[in-house]
Biopython code that builds the backbone (N, CA, C, O; Angstrom):
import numpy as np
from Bio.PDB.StructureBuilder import StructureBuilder

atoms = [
    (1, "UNK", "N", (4.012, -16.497, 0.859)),
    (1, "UNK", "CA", (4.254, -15.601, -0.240)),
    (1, "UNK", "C", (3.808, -16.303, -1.522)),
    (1, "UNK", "O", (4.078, -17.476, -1.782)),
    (2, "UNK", "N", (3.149, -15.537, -2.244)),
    (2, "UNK", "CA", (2.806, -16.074, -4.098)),
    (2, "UNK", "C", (3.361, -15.146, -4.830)),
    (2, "UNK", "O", (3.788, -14.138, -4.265)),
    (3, "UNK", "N", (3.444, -15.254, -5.889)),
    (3, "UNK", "CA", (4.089, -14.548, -7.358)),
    (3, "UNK", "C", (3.391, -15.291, -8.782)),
    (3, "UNK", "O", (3.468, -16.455, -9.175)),
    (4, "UNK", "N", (2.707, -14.130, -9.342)),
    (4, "UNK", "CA", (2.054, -14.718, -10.657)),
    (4, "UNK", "C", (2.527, -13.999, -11.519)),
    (4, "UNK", "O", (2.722, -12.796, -11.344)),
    (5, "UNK", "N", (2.824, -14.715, -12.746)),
    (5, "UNK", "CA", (3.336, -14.193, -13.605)),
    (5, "UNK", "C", (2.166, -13.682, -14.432)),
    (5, "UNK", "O", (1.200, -14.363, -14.777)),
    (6, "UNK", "N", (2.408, -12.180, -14.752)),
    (6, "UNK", "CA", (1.103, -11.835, -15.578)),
    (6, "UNK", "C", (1.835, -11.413, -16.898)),
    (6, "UNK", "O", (1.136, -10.766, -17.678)),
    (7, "UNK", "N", (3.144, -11.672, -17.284)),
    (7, "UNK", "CA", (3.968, -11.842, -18.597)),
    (7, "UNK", "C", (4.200, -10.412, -19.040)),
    (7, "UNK", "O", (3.349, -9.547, -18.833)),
    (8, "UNK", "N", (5.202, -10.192, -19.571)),
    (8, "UNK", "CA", (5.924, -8.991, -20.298)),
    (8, "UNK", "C", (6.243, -8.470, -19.151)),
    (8, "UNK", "O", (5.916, -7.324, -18.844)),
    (9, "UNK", "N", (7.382, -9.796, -17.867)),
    (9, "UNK", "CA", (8.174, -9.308, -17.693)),
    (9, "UNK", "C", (7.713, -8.145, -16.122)),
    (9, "UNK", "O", (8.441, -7.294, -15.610)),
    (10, "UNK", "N", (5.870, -8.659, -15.592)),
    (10, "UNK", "CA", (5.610, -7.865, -14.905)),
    (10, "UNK", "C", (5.071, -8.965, -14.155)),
    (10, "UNK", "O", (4.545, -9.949, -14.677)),
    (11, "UNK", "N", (5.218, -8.773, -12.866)),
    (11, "UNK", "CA", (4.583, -10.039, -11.492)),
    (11, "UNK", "C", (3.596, -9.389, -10.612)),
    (11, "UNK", "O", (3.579, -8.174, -10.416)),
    (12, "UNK", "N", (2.873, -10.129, -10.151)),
    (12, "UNK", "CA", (2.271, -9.673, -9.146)),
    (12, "UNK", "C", (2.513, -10.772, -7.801)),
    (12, "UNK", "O", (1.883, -11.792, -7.523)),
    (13, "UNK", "N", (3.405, -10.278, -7.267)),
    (13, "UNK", "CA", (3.370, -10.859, -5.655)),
    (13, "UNK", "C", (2.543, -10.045, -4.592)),
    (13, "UNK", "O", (1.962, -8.976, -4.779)),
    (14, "UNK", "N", (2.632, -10.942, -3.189)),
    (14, "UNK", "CA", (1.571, -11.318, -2.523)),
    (14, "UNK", "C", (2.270, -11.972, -1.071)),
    (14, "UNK", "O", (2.548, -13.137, -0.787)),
    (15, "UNK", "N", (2.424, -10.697, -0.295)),
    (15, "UNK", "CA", (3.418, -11.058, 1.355)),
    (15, "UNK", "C", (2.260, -11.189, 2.400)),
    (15, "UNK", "O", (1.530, -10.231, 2.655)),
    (16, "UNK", "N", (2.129, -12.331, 2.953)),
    (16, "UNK", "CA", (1.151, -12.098, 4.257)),
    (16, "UNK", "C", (1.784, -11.791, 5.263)),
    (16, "UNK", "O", (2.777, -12.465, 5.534)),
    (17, "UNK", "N", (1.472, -10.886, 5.961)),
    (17, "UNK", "CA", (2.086, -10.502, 7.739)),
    (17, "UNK", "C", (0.635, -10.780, 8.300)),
    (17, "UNK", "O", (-0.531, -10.877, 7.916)),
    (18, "UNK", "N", (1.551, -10.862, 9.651)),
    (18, "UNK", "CA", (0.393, -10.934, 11.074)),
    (18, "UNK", "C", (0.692, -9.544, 11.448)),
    (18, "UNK", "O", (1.495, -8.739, 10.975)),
    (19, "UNK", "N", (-0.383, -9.438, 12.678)),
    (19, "UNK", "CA", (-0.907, -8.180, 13.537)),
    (19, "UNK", "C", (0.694, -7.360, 13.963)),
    (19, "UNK", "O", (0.887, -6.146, 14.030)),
    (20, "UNK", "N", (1.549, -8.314, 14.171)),
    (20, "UNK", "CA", (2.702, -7.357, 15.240)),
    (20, "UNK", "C", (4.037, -7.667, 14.237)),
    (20, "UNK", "O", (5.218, -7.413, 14.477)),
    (21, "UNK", "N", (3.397, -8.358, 12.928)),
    (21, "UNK", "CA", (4.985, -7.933, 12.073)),
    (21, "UNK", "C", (5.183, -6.811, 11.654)),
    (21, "UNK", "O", (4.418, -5.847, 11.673)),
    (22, "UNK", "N", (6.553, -6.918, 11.130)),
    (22, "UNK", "CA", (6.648, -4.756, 10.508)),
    (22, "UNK", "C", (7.038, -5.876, 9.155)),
    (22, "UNK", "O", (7.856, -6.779, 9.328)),
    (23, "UNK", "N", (6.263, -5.646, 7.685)),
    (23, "UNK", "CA", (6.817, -5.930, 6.441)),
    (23, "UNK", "C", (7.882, -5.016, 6.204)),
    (23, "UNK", "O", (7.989, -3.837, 6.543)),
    (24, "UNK", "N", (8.908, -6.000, 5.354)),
    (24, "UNK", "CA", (10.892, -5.371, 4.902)),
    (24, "UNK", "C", (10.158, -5.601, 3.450)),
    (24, "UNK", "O", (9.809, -6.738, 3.135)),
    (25, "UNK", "N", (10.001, -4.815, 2.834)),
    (25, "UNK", "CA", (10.281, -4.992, 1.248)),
    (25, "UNK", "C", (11.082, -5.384, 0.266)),
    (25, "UNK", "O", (10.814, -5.774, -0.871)),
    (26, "UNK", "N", (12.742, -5.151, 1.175)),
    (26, "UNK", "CA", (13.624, -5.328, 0.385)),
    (26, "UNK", "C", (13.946, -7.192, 0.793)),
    (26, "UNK", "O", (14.613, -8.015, 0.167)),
    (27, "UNK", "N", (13.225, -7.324, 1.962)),
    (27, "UNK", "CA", (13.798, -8.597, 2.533)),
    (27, "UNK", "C", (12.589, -9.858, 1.301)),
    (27, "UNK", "O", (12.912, -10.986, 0.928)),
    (28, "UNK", "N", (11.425, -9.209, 1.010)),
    (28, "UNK", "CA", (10.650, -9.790, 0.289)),
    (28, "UNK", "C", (10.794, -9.808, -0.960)),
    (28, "UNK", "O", (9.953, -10.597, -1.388)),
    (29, "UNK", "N", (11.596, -9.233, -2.089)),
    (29, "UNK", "CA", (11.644, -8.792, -3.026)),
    (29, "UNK", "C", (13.118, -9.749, -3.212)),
    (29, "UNK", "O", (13.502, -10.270, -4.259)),
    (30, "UNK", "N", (13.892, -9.806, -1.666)),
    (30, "UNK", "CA", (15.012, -10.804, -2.067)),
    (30, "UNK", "C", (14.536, -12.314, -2.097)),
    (30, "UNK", "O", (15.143, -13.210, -2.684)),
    (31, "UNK", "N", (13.393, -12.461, -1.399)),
    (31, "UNK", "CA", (12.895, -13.903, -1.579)),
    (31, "UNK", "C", (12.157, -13.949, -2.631)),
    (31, "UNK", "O", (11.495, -14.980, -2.747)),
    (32, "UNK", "N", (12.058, -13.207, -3.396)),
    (32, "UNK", "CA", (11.391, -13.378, -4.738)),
    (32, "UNK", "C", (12.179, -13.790, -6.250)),
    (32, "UNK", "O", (11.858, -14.234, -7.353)),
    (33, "UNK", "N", (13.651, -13.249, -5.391)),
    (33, "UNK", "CA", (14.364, -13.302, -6.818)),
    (33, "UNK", "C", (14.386, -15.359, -6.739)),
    (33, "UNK", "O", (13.947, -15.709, -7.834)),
    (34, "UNK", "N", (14.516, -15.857, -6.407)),
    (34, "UNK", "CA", (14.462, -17.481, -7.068)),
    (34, "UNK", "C", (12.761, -17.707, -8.259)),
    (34, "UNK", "O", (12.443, -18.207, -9.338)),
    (35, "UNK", "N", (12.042, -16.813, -6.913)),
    (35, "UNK", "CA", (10.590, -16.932, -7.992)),
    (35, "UNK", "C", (10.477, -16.458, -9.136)),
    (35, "UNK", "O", (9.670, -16.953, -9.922)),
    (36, "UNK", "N", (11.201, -15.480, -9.450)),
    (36, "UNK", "CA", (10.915, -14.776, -11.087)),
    (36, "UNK", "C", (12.061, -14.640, -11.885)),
    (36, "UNK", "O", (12.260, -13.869, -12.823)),
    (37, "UNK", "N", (13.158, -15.925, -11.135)),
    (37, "UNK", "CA", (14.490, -16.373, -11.957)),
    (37, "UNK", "C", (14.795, -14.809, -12.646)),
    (37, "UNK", "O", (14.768, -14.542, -13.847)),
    (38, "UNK", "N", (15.049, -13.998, -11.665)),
    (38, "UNK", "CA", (16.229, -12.994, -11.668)),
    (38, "UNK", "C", (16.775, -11.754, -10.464)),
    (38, "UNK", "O", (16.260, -11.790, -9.346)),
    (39, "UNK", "N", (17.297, -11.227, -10.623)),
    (39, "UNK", "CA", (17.687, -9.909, -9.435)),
    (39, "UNK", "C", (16.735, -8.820, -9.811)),
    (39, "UNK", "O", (16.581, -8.241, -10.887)),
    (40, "UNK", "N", (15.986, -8.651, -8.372)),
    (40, "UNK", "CA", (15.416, -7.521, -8.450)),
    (40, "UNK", "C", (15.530, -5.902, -7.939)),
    (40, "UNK", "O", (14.762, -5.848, -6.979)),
    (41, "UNK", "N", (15.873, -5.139, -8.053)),
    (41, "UNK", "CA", (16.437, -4.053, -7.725)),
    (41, "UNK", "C", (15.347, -3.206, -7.316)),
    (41, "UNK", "O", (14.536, -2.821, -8.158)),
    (42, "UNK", "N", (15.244, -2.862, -6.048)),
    (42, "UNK", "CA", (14.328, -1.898, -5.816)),
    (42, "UNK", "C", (14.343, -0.472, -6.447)),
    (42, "UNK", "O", (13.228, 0.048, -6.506)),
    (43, "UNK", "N", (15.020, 0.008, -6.762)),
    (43, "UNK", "CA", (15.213, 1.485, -7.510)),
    (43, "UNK", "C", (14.466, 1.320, -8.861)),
    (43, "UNK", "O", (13.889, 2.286, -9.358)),
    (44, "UNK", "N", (14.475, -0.108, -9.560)),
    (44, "UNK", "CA", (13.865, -0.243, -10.797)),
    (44, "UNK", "C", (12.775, -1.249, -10.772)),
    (44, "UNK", "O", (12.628, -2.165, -11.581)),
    (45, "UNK", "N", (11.706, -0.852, -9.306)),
    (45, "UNK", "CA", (10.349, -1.448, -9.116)),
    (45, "UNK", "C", (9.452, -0.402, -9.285)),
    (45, "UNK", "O", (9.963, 0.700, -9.081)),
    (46, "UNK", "N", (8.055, -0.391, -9.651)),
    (46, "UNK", "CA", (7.167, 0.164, -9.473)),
    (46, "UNK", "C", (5.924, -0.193, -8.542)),
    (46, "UNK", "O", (5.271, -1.178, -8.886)),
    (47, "UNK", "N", (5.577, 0.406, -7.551)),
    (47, "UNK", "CA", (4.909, -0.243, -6.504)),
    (47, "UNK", "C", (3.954, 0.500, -6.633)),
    (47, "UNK", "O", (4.107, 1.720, -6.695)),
    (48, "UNK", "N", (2.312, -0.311, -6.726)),
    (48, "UNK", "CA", (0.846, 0.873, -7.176)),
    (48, "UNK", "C", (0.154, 0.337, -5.501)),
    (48, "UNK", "O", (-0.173, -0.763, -5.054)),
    (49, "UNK", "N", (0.153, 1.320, -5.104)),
    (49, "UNK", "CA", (-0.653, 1.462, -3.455)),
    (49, "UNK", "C", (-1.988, 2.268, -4.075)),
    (49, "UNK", "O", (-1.992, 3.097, -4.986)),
    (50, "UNK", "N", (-3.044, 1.795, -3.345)),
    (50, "UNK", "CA", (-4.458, 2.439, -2.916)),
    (50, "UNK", "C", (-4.100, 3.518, -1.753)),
    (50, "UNK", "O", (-3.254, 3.362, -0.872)),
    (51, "UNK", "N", (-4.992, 4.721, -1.967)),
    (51, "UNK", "CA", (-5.212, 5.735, -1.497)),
    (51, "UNK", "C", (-6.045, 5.971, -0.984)),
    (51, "UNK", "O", (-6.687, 6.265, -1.992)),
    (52, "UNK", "N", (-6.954, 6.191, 0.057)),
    (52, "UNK", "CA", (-8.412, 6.588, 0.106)),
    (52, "UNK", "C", (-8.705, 7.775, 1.137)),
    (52, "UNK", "O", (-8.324, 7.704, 2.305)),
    (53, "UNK", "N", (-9.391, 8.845, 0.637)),
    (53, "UNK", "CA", (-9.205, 10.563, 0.962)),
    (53, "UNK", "C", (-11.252, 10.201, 1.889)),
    (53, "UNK", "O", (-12.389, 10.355, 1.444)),
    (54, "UNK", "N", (-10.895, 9.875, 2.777)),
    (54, "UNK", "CA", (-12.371, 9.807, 3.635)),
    (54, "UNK", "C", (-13.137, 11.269, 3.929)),
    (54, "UNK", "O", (-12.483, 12.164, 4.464)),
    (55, "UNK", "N", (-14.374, 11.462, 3.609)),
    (55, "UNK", "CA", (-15.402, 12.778, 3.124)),
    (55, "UNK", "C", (-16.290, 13.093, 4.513)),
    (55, "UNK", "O", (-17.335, 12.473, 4.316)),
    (56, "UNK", "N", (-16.365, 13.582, 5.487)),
    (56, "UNK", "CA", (-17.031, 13.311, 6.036)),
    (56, "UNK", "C", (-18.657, 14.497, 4.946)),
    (56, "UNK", "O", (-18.542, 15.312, 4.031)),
    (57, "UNK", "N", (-19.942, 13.967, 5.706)),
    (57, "UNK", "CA", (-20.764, 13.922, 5.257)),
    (57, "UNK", "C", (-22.245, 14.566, 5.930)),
    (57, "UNK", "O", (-22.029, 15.166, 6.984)),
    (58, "UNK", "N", (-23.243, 14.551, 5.638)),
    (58, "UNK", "CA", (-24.727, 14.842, 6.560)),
    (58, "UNK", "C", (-25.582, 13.358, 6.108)),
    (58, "UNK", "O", (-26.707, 12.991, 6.447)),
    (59, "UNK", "N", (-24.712, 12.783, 5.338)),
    (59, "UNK", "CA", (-25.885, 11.363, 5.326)),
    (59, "UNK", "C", (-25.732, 10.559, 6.974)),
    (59, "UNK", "O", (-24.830, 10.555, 7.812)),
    (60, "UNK", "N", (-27.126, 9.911, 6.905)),
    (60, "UNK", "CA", (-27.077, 9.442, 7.805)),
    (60, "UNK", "C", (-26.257, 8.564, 8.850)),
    (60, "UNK", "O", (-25.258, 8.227, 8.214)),
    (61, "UNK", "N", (-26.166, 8.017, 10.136)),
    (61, "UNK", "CA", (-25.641, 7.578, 10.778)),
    (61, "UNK", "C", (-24.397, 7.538, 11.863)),
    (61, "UNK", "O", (-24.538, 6.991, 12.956)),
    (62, "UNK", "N", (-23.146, 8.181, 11.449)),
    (62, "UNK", "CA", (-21.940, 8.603, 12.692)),
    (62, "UNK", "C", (-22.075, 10.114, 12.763)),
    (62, "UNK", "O", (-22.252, 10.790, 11.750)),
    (63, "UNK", "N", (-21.992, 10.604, 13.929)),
    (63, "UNK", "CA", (-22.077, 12.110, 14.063)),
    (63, "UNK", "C", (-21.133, 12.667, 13.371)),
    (63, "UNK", "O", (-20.050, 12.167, 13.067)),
    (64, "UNK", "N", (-21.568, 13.791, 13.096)),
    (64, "UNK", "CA", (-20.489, 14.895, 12.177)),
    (64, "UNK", "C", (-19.329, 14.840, 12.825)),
    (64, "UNK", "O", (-18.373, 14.268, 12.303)),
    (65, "UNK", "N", (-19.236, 15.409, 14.024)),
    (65, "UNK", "CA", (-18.058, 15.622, 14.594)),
    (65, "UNK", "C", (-17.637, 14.328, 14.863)),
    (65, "UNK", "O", (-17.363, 14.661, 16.016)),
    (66, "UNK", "N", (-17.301, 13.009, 14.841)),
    (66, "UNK", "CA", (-16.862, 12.004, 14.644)),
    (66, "UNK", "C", (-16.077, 11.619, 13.293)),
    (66, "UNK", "O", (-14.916, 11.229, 13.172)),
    (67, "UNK", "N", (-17.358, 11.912, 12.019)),
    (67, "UNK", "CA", (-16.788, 11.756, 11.042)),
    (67, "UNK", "C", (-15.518, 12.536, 10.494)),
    (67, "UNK", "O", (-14.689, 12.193, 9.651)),
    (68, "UNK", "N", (-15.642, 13.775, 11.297)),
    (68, "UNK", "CA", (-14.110, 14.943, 10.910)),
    (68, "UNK", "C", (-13.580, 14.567, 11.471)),
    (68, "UNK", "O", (-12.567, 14.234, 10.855)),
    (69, "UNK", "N", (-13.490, 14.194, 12.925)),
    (69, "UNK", "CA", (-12.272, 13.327, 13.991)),
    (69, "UNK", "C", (-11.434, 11.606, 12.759)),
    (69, "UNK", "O", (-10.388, 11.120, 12.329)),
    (70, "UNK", "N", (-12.695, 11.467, 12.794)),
    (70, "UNK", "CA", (-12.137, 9.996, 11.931)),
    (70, "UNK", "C", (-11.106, 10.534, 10.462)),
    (70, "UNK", "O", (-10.009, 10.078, 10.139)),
    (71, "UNK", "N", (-11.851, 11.560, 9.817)),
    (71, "UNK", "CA", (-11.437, 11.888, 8.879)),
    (71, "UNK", "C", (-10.201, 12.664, 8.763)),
    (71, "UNK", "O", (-9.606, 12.667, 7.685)),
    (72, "UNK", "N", (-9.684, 13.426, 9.925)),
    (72, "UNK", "CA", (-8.447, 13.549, 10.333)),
    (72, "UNK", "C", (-7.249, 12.748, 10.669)),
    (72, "UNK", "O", (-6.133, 12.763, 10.150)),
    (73, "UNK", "N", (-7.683, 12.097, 11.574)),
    (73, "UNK", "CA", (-6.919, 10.839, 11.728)),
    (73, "UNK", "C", (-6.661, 10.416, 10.787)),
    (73, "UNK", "O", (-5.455, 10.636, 10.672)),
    (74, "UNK", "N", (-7.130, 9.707, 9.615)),
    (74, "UNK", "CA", (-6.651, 9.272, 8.267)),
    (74, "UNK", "C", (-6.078, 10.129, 7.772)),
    (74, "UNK", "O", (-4.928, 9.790, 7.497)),
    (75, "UNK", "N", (-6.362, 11.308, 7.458)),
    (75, "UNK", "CA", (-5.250, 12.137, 7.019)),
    (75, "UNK", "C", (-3.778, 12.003, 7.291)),
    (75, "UNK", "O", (-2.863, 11.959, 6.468)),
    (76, "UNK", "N", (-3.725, 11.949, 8.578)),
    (76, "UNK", "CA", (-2.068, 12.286, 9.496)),
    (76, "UNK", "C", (-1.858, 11.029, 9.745)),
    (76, "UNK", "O", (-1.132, 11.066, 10.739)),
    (77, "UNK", "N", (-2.115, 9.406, 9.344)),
    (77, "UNK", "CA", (-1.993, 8.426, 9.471)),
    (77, "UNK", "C", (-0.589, 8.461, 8.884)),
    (77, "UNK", "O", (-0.388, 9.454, 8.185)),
    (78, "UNK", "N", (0.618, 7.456, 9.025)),
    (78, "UNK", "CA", (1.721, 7.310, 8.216)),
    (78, "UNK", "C", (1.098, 6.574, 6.479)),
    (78, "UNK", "O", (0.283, 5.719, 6.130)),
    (79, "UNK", "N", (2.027, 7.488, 5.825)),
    (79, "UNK", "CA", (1.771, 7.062, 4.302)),
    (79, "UNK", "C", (2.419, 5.651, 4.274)),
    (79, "UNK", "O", (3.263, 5.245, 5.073)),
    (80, "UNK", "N", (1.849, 4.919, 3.147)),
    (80, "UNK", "CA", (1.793, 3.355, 2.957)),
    (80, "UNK", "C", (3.450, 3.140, 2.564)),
    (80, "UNK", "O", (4.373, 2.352, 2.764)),
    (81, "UNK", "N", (3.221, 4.088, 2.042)),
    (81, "UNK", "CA", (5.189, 4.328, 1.195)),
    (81, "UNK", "C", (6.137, 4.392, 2.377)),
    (81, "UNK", "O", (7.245, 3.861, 2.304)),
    (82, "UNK", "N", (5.752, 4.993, 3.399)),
    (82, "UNK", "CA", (6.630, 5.114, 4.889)),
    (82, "UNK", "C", (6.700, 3.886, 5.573)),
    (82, "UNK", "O", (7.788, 3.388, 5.865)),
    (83, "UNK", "N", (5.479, 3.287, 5.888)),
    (83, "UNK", "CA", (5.118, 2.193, 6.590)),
    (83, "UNK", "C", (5.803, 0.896, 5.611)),
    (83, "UNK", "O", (6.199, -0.060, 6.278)),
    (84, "UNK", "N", (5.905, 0.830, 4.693)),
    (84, "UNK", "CA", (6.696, -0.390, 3.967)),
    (84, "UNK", "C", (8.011, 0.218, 3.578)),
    (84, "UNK", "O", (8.711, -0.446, 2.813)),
    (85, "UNK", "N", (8.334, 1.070, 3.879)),
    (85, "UNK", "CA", (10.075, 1.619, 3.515)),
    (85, "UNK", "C", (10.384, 1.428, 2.064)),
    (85, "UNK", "O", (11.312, 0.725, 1.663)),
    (86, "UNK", "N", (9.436, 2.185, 1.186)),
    (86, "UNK", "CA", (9.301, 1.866, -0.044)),
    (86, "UNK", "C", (10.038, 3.683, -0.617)),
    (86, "UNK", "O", (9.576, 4.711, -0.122)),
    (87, "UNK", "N", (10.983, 3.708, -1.496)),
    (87, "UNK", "CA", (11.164, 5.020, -1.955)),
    (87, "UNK", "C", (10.058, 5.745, -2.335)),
    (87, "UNK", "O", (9.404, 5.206, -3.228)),
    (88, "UNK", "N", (9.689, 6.698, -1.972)),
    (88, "UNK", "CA", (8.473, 7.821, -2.459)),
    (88, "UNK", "C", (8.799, 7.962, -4.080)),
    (88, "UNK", "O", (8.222, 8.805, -4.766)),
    (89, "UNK", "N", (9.478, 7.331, -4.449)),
    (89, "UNK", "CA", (9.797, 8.225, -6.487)),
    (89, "UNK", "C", (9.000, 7.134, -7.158)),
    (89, "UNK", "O", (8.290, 7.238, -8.158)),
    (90, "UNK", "N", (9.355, 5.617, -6.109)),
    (90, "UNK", "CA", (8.969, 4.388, -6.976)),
    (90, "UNK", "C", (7.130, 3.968, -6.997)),
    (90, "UNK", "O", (6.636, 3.049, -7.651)),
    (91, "UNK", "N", (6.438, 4.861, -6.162)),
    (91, "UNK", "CA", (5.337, 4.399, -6.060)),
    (91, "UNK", "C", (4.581, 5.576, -6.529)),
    (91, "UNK", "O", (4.862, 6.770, -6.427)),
    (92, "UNK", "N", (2.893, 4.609, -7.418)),
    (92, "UNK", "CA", (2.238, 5.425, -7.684)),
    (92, "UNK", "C", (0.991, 5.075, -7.021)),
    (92, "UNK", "O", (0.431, 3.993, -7.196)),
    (93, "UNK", "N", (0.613, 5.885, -6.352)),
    (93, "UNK", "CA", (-0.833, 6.300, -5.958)),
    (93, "UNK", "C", (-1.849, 6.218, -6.586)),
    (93, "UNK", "O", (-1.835, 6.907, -7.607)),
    (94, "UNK", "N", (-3.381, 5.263, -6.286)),
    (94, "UNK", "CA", (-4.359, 5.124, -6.648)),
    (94, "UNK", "C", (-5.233, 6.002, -5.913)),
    (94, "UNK", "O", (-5.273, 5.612, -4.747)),
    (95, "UNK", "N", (-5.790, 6.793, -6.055)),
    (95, "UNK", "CA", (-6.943, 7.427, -4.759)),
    (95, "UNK", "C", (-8.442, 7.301, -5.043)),
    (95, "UNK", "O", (-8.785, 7.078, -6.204)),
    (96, "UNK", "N", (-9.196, 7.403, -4.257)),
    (96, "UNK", "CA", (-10.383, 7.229, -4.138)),
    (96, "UNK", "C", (-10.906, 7.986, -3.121)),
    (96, "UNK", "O", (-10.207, 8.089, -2.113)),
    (97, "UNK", "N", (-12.315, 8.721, -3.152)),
    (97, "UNK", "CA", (-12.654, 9.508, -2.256)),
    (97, "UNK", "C", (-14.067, 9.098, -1.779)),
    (97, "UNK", "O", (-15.044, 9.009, -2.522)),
    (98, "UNK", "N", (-14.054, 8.813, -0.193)),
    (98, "UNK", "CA", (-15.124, 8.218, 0.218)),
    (98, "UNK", "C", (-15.854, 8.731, 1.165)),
    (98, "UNK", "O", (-15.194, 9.267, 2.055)),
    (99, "UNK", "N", (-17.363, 8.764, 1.327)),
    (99, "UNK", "CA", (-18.637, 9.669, 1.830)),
    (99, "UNK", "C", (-18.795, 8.861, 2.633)),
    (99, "UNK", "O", (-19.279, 7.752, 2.405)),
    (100, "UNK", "N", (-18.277, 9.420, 4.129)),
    (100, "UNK", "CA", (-18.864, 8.525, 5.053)),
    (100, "UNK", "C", (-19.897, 9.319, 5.829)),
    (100, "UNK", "O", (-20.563, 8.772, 6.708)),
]
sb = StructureBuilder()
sb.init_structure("model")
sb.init_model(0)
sb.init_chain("A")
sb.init_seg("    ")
for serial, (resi, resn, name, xyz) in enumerate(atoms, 1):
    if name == "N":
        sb.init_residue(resn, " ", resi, " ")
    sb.init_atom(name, np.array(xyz, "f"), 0.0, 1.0, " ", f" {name:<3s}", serial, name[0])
structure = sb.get_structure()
């Protein structure tokens, strides 16, 4: 785990997992409080996750009907907010939309 202080009071940490861990947020956020010398309360975090909305396309290379199969699947994938047991109120969404 790292934690940088980028000042006014705002950090950026940094949890590595392997292939077959499940990340606890709250369990990481408690090993943080010695790092940023205070209590951190998840209700009063803001957590910014990447988004990415996959396009399928006619440019060259994976067949169409692959690219909508693929592009479904990401759709109905579990949201990042689910998968880290993060409250849905506290996180904001970055998105990006990509032409495959």
């Amino acid at each position: 785990m790292s934690v940088t202080n980028l000042g006014g009071n705002i950090f950026l940490a940094r949890a590595v997992y392997g292939f077959k861990e499940t990340p606890d947020v709250r369990q990481v956020m408690e090993q943080l409080e010695p790092l940023v010398g205070g209590t951190l309360e998840l209700e009063d975090t803001t957590f910014f996750l990447a988004r990415d909305t996959i396009i399928p396309s006619d440019l060259p290379g994976m067949a169409l009907w692959r690219e909508r199969l693929f592009a479904w699947m990401m759709q109905n994938a579990a949201t990042p907010s689910d998968f880290f047991k993060i409250p849905p109120n506290r996180v904001v969404e970055l998105g990006t939309k990509i032409e495959i």
